[in-house]
mmCIF entry with sequence, helices, sheets and N, C-alpha, C, O atoms, coordinates in Angstrom:
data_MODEL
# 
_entry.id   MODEL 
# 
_entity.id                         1 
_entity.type                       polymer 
_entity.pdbx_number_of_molecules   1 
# 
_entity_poly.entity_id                      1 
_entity_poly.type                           'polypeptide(L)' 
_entity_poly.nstd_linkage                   no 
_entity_poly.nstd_monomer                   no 
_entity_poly.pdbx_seq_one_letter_code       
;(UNK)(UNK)(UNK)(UNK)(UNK)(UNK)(UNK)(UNK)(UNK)(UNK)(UNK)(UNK)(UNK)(UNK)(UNK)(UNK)
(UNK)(UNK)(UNK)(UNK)(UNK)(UNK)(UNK)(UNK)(UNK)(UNK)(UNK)(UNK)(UNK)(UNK)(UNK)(UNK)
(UNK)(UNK)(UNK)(UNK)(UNK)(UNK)(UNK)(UNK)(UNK)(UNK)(UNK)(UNK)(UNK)(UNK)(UNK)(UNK)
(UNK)(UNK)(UNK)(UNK)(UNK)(UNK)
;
_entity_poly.pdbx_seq_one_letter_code_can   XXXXXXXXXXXXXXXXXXXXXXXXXXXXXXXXXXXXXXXXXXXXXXXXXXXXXX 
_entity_poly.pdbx_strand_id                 A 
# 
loop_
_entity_poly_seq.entity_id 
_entity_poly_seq.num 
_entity_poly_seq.mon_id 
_entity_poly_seq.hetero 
1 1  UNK n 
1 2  UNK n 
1 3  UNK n 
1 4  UNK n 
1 5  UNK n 
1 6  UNK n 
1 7  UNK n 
1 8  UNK n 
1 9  UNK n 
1 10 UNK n 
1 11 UNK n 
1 12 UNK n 
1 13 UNK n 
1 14 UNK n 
1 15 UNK n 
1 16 UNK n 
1 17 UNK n 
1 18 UNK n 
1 19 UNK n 
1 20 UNK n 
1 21 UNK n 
1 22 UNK n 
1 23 UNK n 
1 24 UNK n 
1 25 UNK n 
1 26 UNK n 
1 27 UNK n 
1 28 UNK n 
1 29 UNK n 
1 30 UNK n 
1 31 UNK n 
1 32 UNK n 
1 33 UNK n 
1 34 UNK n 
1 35 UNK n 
1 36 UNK n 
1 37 UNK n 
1 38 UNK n 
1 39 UNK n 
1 40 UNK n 
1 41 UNK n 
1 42 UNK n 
1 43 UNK n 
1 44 UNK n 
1 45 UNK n 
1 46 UNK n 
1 47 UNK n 
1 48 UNK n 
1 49 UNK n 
1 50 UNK n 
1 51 UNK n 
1 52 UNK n 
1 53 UNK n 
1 54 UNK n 
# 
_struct_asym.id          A 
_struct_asym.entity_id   1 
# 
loop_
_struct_conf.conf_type_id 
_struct_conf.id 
_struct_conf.pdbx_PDB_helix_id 
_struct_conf.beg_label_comp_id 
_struct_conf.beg_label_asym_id 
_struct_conf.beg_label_seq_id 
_struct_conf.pdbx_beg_PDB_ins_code 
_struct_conf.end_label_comp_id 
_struct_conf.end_label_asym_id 
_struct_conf.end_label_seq_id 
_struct_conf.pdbx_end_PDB_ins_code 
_struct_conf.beg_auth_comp_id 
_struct_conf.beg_auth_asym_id 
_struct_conf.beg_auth_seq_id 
_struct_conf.end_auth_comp_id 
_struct_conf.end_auth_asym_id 
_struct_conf.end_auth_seq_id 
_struct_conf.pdbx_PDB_helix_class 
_struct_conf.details 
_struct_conf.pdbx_PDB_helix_length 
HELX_P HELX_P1 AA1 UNK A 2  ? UNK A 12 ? UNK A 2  UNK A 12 1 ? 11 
HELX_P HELX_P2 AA2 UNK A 14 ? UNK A 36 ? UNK A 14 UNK A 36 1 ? 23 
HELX_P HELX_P3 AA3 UNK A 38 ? UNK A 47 ? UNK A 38 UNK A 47 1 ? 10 
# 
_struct_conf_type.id          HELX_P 
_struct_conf_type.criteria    ? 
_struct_conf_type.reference   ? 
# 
loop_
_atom_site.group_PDB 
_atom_site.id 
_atom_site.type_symbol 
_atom_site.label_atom_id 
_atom_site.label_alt_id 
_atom_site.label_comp_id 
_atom_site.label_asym_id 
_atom_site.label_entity_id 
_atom_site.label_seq_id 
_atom_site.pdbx_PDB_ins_code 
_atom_site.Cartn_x 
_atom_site.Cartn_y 
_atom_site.Cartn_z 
_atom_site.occupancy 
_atom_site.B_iso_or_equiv 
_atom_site.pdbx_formal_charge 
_atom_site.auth_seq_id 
_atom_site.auth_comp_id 
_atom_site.auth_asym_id 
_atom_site.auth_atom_id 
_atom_site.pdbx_PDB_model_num 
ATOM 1   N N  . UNK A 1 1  ? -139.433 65.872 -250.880 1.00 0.00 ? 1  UNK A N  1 
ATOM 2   C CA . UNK A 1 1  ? -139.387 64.871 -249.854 1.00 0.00 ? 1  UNK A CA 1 
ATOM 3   C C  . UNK A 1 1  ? -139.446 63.457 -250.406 1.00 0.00 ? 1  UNK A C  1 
ATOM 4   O O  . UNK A 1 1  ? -138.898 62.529 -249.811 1.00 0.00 ? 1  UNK A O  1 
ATOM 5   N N  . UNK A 1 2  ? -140.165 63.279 -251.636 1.00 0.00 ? 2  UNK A N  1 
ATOM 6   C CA . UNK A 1 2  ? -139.996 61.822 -252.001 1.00 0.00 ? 2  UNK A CA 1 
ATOM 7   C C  . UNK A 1 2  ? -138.628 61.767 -252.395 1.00 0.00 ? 2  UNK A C  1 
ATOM 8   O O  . UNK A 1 2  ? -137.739 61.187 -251.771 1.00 0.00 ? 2  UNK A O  1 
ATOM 9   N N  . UNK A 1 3  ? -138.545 62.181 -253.093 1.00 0.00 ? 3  UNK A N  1 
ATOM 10  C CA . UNK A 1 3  ? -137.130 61.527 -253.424 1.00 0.00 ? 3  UNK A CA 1 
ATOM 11  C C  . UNK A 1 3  ? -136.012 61.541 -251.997 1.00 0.00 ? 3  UNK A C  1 
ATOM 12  O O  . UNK A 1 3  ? -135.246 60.588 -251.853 1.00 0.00 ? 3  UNK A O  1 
ATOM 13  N N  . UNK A 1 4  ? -136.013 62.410 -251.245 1.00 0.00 ? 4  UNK A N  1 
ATOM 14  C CA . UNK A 1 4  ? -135.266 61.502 -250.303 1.00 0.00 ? 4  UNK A CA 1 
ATOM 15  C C  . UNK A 1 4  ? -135.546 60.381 -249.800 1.00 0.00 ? 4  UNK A C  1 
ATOM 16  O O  . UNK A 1 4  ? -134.587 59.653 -249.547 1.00 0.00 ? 4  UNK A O  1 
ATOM 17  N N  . UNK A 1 5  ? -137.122 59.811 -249.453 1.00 0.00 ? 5  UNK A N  1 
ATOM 18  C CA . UNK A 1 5  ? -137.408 58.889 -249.085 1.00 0.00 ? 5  UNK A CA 1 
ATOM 19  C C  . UNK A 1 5  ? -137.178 57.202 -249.944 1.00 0.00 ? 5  UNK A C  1 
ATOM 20  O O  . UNK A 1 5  ? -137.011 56.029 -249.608 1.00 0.00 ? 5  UNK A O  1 
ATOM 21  N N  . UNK A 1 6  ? -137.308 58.040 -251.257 1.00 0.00 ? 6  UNK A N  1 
ATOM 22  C CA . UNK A 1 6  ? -136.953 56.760 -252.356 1.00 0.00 ? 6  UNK A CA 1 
ATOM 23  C C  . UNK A 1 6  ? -135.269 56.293 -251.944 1.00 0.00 ? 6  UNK A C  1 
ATOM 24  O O  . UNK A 1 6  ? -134.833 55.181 -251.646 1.00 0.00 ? 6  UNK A O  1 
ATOM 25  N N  . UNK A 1 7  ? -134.601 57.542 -252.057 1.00 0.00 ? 7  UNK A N  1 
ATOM 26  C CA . UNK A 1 7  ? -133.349 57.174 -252.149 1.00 0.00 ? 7  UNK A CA 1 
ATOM 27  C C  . UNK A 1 7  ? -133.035 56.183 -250.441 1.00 0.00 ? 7  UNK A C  1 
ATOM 28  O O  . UNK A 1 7  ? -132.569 55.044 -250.440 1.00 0.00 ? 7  UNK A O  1 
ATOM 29  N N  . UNK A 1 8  ? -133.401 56.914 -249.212 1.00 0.00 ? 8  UNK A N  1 
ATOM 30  C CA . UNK A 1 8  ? -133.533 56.089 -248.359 1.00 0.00 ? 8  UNK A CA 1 
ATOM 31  C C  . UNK A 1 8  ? -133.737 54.549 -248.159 1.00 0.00 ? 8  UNK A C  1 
ATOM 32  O O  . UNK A 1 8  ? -133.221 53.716 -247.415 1.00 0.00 ? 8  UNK A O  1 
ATOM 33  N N  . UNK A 1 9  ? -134.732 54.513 -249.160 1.00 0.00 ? 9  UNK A N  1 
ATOM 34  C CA . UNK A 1 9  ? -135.517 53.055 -249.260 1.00 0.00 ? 9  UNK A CA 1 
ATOM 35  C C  . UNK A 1 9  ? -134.534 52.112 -250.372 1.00 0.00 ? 9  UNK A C  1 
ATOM 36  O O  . UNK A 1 9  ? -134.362 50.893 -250.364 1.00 0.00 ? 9  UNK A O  1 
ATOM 37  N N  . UNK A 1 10 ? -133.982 53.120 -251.289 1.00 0.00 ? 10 UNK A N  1 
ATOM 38  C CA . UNK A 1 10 ? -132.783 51.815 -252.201 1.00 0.00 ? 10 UNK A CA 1 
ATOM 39  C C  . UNK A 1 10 ? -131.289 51.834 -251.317 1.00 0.00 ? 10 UNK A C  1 
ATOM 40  O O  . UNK A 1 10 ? -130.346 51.085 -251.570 1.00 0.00 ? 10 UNK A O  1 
ATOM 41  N N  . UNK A 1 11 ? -131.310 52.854 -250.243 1.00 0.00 ? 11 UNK A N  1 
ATOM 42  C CA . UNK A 1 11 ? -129.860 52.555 -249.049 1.00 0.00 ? 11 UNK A CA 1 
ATOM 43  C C  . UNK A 1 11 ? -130.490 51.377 -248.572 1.00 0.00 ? 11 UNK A C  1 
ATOM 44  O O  . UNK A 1 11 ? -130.067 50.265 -248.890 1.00 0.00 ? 11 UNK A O  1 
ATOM 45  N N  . UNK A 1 12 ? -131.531 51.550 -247.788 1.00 0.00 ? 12 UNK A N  1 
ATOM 46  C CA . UNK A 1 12 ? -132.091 50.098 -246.970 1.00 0.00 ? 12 UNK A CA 1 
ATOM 47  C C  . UNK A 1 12 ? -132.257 49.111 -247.386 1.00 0.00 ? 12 UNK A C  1 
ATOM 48  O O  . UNK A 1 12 ? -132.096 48.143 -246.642 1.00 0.00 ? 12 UNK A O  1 
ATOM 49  N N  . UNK A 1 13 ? -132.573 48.954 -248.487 1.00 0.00 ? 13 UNK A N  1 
ATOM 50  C CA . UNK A 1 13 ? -132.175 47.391 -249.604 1.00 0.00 ? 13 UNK A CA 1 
ATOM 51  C C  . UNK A 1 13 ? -130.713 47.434 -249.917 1.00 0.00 ? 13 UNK A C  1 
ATOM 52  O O  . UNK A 1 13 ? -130.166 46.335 -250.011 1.00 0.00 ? 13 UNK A O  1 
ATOM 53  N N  . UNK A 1 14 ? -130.166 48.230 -250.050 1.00 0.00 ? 14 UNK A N  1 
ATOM 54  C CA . UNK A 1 14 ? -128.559 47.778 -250.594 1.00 0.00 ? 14 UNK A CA 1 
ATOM 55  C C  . UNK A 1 14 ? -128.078 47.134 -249.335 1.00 0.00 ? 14 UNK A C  1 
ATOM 56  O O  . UNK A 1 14 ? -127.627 45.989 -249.305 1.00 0.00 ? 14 UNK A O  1 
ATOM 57  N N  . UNK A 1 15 ? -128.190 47.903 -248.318 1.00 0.00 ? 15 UNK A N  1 
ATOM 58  C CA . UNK A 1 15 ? -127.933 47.266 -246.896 1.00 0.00 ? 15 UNK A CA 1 
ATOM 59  C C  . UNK A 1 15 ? -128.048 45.875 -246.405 1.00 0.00 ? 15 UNK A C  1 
ATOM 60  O O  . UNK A 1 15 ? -127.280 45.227 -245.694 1.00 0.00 ? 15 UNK A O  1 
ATOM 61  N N  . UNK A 1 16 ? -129.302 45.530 -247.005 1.00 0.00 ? 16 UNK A N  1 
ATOM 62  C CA . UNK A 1 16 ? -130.088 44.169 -246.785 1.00 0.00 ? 16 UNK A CA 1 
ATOM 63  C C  . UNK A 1 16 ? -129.279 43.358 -247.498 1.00 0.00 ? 16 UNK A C  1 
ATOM 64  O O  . UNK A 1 16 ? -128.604 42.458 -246.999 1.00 0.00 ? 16 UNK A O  1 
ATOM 65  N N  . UNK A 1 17 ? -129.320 43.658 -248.724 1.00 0.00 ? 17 UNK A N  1 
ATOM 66  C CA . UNK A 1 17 ? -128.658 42.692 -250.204 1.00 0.00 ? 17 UNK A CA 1 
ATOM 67  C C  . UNK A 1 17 ? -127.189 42.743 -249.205 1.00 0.00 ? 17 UNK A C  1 
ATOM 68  O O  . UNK A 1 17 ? -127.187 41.778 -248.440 1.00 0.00 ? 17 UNK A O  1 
ATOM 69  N N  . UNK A 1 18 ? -126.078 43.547 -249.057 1.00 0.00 ? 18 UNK A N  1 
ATOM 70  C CA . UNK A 1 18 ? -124.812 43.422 -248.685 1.00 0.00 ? 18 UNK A CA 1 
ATOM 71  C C  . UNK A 1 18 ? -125.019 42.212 -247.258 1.00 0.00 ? 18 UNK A C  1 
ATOM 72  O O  . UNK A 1 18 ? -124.639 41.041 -247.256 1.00 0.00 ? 18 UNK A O  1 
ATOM 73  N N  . UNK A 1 19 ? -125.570 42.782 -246.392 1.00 0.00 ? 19 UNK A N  1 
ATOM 74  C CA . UNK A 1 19 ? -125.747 41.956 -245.431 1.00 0.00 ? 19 UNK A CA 1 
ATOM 75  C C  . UNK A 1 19 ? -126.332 40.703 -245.722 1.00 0.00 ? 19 UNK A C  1 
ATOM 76  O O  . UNK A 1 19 ? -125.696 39.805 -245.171 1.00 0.00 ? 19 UNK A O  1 
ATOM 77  N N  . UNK A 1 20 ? -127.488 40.216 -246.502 1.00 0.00 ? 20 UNK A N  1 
ATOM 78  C CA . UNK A 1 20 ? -127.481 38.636 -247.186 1.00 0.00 ? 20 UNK A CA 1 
ATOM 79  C C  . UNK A 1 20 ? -126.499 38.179 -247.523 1.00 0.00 ? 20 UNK A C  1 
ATOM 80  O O  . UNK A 1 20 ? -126.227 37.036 -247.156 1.00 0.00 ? 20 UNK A O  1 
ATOM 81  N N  . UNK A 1 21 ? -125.373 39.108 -248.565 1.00 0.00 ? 21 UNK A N  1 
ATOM 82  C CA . UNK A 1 21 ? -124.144 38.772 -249.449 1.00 0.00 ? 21 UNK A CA 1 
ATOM 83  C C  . UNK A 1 21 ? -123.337 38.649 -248.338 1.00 0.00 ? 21 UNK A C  1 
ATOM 84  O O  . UNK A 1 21 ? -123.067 37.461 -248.517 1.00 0.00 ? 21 UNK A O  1 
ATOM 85  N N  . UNK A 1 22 ? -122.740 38.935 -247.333 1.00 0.00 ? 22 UNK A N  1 
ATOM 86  C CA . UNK A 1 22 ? -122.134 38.677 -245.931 1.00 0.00 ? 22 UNK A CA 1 
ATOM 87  C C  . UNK A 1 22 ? -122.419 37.644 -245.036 1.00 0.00 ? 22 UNK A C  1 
ATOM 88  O O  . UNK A 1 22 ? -121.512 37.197 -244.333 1.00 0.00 ? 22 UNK A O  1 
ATOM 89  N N  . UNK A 1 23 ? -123.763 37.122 -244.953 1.00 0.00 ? 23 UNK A N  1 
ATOM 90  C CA . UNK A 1 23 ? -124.244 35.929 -244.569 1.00 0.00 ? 23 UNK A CA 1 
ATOM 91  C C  . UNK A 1 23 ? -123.863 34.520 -245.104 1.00 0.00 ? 23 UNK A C  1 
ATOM 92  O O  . UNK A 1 23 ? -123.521 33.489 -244.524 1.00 0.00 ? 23 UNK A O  1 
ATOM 93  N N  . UNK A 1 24 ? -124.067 34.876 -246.581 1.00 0.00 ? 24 UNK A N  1 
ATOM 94  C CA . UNK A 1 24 ? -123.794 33.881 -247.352 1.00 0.00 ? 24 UNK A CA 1 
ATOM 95  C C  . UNK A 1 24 ? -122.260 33.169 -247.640 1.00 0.00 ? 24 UNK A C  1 
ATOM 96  O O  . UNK A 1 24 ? -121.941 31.980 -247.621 1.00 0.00 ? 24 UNK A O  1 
ATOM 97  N N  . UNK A 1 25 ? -121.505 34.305 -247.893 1.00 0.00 ? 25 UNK A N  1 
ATOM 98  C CA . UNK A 1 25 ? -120.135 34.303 -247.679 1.00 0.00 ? 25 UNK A CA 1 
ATOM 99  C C  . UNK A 1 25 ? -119.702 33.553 -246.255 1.00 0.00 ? 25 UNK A C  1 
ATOM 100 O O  . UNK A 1 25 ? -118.932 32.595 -246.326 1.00 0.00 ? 25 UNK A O  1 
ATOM 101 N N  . UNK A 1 26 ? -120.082 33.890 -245.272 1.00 0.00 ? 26 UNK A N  1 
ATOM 102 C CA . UNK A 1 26 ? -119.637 33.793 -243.590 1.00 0.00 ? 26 UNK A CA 1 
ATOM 103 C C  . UNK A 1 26 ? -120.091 32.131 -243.875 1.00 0.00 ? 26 UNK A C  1 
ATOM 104 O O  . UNK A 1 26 ? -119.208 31.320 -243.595 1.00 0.00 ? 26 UNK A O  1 
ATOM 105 N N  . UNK A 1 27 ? -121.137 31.677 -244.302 1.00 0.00 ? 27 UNK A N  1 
ATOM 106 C CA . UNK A 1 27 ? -121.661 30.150 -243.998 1.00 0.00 ? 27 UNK A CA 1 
ATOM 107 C C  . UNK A 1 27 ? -120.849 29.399 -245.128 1.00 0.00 ? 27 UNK A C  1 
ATOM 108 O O  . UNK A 1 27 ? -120.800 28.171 -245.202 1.00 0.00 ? 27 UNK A O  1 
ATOM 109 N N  . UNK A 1 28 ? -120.223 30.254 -245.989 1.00 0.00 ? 28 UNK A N  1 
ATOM 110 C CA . UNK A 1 28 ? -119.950 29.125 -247.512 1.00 0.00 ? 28 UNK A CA 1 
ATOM 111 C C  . UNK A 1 28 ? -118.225 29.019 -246.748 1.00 0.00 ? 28 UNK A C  1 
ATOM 112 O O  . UNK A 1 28 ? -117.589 27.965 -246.746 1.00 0.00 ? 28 UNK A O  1 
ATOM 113 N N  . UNK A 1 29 ? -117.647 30.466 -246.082 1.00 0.00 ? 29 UNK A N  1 
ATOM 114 C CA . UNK A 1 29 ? -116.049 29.608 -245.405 1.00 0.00 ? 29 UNK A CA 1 
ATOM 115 C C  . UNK A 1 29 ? -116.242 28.912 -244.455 1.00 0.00 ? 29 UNK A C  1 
ATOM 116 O O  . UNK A 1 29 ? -115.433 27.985 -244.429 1.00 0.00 ? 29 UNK A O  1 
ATOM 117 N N  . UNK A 1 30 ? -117.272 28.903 -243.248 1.00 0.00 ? 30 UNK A N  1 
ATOM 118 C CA . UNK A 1 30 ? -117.592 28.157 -242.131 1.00 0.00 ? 30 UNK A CA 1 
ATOM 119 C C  . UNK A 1 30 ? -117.857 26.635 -243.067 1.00 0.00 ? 30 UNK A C  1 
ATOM 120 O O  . UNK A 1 30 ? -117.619 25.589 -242.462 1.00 0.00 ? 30 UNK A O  1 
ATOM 121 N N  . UNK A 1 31 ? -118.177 26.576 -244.025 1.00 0.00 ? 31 UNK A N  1 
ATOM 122 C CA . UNK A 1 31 ? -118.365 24.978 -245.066 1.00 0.00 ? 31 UNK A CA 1 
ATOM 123 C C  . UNK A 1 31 ? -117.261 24.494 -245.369 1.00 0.00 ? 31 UNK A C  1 
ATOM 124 O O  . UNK A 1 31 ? -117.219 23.263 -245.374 1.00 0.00 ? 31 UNK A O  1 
ATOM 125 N N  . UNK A 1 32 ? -116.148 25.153 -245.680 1.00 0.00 ? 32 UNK A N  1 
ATOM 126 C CA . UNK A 1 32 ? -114.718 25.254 -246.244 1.00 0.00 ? 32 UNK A CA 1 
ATOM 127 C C  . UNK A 1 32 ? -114.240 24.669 -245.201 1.00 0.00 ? 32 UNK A C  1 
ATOM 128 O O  . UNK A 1 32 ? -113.686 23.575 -245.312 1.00 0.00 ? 32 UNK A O  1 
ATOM 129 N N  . UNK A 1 33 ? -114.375 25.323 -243.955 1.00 0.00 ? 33 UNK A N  1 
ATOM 130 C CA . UNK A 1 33 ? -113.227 25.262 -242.237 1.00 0.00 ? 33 UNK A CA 1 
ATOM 131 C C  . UNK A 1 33 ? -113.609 23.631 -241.967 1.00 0.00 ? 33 UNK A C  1 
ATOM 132 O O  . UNK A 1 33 ? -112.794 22.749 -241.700 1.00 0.00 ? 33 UNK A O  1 
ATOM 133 N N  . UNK A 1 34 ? -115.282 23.458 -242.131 1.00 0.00 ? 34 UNK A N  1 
ATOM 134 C CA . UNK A 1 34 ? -115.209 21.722 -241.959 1.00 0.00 ? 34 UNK A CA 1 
ATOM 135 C C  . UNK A 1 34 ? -115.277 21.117 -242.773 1.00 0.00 ? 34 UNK A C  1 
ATOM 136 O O  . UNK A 1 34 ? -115.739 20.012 -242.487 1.00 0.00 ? 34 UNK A O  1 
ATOM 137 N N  . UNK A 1 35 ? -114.951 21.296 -244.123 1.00 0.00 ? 35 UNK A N  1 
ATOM 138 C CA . UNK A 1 35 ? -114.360 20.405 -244.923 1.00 0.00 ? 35 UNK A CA 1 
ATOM 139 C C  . UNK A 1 35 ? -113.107 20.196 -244.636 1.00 0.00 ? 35 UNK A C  1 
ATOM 140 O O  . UNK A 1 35 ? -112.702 19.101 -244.246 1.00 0.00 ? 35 UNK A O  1 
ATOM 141 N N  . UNK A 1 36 ? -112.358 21.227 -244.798 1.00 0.00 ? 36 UNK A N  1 
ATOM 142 C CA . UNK A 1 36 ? -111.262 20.954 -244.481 1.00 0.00 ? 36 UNK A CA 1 
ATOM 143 C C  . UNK A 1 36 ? -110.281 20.517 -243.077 1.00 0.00 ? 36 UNK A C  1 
ATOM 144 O O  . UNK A 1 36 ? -109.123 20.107 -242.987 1.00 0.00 ? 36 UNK A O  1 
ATOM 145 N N  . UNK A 1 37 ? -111.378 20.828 -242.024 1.00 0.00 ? 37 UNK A N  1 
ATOM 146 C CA . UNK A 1 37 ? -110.985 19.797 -241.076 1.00 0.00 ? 37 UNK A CA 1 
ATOM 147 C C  . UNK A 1 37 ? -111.128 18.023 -241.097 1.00 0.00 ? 37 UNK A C  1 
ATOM 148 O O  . UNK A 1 37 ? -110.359 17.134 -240.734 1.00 0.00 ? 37 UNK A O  1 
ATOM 149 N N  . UNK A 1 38 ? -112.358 18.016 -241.642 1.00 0.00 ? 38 UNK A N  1 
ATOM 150 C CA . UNK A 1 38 ? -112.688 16.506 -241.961 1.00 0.00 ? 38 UNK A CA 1 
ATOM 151 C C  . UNK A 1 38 ? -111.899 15.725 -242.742 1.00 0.00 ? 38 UNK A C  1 
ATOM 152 O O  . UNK A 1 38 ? -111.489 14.615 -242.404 1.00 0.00 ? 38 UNK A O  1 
ATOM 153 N N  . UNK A 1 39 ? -111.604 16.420 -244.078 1.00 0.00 ? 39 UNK A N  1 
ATOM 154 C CA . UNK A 1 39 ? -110.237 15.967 -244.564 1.00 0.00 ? 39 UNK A CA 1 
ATOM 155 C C  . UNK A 1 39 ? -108.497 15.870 -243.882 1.00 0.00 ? 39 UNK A C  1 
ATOM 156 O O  . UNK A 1 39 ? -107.555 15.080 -243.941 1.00 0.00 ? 39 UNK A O  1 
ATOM 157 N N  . UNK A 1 40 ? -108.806 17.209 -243.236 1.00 0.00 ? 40 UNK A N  1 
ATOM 158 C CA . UNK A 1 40 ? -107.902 16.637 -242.154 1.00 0.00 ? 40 UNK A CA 1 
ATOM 159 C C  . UNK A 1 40 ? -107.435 15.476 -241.678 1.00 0.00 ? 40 UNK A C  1 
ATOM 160 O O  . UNK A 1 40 ? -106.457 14.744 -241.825 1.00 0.00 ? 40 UNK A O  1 
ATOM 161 N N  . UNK A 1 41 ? -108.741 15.544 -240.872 1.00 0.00 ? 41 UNK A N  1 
ATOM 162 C CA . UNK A 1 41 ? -108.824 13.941 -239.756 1.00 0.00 ? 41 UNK A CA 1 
ATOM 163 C C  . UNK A 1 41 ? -108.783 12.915 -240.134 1.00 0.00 ? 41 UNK A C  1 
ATOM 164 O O  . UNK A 1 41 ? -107.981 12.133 -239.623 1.00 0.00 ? 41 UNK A O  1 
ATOM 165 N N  . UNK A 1 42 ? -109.666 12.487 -241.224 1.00 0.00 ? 42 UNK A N  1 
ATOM 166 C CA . UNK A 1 42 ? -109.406 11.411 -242.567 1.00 0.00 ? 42 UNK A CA 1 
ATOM 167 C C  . UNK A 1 42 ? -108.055 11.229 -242.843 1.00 0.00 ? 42 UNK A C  1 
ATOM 168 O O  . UNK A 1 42 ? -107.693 10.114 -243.220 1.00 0.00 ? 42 UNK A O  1 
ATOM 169 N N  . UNK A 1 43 ? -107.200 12.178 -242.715 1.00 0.00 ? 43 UNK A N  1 
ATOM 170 C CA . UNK A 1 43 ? -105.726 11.894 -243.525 1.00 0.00 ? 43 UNK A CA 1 
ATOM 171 C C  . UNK A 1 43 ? -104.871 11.590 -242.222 1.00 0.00 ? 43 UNK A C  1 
ATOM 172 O O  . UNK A 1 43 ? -104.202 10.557 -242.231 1.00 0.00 ? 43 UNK A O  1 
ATOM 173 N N  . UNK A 1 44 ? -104.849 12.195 -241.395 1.00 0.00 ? 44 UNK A N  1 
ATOM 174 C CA . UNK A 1 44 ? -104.469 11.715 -239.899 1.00 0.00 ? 44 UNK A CA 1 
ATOM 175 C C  . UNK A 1 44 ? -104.464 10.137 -239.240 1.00 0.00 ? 44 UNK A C  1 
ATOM 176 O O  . UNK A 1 44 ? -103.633 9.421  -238.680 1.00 0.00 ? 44 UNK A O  1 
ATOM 177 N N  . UNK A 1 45 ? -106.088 10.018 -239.703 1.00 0.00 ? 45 UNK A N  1 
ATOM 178 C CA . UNK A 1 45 ? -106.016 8.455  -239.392 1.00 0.00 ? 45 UNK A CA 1 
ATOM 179 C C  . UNK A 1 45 ? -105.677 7.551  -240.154 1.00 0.00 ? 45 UNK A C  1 
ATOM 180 O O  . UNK A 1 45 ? -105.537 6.404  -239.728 1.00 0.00 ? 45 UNK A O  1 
ATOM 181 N N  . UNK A 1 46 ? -105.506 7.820  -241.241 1.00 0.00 ? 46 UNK A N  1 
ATOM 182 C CA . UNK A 1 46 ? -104.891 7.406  -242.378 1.00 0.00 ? 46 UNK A CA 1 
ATOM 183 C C  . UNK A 1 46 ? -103.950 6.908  -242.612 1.00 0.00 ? 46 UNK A C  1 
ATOM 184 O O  . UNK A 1 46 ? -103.755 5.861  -243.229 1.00 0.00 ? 46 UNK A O  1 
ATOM 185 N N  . UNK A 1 47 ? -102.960 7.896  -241.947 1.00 0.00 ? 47 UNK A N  1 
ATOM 186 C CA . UNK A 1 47 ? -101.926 8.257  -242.014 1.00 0.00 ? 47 UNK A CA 1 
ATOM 187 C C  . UNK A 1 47 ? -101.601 7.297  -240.371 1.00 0.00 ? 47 UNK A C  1 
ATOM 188 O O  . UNK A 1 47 ? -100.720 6.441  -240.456 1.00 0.00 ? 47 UNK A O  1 
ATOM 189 N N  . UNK A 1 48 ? -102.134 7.425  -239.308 1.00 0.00 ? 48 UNK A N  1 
ATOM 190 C CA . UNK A 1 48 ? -101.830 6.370  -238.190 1.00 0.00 ? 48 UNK A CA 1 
ATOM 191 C C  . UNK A 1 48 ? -102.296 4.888  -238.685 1.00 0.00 ? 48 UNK A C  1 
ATOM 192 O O  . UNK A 1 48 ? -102.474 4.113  -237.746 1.00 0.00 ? 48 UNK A O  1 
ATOM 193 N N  . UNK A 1 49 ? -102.481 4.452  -239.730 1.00 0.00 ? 49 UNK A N  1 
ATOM 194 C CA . UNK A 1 49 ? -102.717 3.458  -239.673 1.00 0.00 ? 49 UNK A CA 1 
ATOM 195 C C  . UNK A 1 49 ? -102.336 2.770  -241.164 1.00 0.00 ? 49 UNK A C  1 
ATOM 196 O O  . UNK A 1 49 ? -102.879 1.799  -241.690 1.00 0.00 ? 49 UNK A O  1 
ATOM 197 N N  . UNK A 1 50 ? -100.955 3.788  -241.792 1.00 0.00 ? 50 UNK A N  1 
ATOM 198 C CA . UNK A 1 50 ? -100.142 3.540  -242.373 1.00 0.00 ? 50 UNK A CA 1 
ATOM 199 C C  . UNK A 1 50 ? -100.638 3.392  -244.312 1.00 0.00 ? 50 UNK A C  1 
ATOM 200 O O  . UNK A 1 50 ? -99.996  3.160  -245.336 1.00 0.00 ? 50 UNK A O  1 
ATOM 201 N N  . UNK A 1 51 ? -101.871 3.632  -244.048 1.00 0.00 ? 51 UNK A N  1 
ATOM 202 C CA . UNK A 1 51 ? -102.034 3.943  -246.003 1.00 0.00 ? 51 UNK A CA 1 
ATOM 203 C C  . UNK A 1 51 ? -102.314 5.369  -246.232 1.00 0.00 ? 51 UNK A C  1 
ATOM 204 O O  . UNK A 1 51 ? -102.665 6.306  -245.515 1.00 0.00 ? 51 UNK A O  1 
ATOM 205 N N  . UNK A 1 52 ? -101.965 5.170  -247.799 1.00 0.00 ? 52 UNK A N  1 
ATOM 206 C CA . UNK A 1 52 ? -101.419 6.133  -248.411 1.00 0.00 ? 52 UNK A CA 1 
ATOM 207 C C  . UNK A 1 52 ? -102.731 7.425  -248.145 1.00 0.00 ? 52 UNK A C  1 
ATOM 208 O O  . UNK A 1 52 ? -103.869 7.222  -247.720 1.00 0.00 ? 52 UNK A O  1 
ATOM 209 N N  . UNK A 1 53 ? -102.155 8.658  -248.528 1.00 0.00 ? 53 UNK A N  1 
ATOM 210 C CA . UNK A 1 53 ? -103.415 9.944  -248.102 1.00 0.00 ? 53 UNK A CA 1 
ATOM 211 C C  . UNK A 1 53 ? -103.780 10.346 -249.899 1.00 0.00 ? 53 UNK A C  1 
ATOM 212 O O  . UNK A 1 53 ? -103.006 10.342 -250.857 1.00 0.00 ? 53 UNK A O  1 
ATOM 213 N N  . UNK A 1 54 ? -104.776 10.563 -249.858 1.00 0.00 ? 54 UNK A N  1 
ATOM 214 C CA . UNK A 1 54 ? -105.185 10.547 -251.317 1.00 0.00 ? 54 UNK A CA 1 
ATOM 215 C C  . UNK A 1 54 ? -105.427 12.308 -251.611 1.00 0.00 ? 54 UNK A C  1 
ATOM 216 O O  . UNK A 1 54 ? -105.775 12.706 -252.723 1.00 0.00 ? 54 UNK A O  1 
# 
């Protein structure tokens, strides 16, 4: 019986660790989506108001 329970207990941490590693990922492209909107908009107005986009 222990050892199923051990092995149980390193599924339930791998679980945890993947799901942190999924968290982390999800917030670092959600960082990406408004960077790269902000740069966007920066180049937009930029761009309406006739200098160059860098």
């Amino acid at each position: 019986m222990g050892h199923d329970e051990t092995q149980d207990d390193r599924r339930t941490q791998e679980r945890a660790e993947i799901t942190a590693r999924l968290a982390r990922f999800k917030s670092t492209q959600e960082k990406f989506a408004r960077e790269r909107e902000e740069f966007a908009r920066q180049a937009w107005r930029k761009a309406q108001r006739g200098e160059a986009a860098e």
